[in-house]
C-alpha positions in Angstrom: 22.8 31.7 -20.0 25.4 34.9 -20.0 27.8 35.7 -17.3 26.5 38.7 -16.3 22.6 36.8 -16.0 24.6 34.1 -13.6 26.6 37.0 -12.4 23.4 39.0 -11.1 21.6 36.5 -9.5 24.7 35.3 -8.1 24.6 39.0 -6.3 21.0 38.8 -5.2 20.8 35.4 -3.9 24.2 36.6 -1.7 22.5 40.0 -0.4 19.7 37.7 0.5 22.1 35.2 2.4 20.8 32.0 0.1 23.9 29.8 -0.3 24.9 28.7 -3.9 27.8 27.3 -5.9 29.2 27.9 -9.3 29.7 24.6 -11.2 32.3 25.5 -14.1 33.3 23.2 -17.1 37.1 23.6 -16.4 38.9 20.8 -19.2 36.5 19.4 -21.8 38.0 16.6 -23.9 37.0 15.2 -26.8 33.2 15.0 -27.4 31.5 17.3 -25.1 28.4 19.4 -25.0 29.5 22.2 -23.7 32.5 24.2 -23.9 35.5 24.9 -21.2 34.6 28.0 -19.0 30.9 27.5 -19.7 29.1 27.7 -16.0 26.0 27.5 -13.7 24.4 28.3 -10.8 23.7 26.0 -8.6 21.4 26.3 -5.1 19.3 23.9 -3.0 16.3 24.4 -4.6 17.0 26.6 -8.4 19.2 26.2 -11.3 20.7 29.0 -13.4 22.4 27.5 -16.7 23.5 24.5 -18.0 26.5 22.7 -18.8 25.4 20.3 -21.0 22.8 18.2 -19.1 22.6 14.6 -18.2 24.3 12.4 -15.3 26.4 16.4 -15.2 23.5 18.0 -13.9 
């Protein structure tokens, strides 16, 4: 998913008071399935994005 997709429903789910996070893949080492700055949007009840899947998600 692009930034400015995360980025707009980031906007709308704030005009509409729903609380959500940003998760953000800061250091990736090694292996990995995603890389640094990759991101997603996280809320109680939808996921925006990925990053990388698993026991990360």
């Amino acid at each position: 998913m692009n930034f400015e997709a995360l980025r707009t429903a980031a906007l709308a789910w704030a005009a509409a008071r729903k609380p959500a996070v940003v998760v953000e893949v800061a250091v990736a080492r090694g292996s990995v399935p995603r890389e640094t700055g990759t991101r997603m949007l996280v809320t109680a009840d939808a996921v925006l994005g990925t990053i990388g899947g698993g026991h990360l998600e």
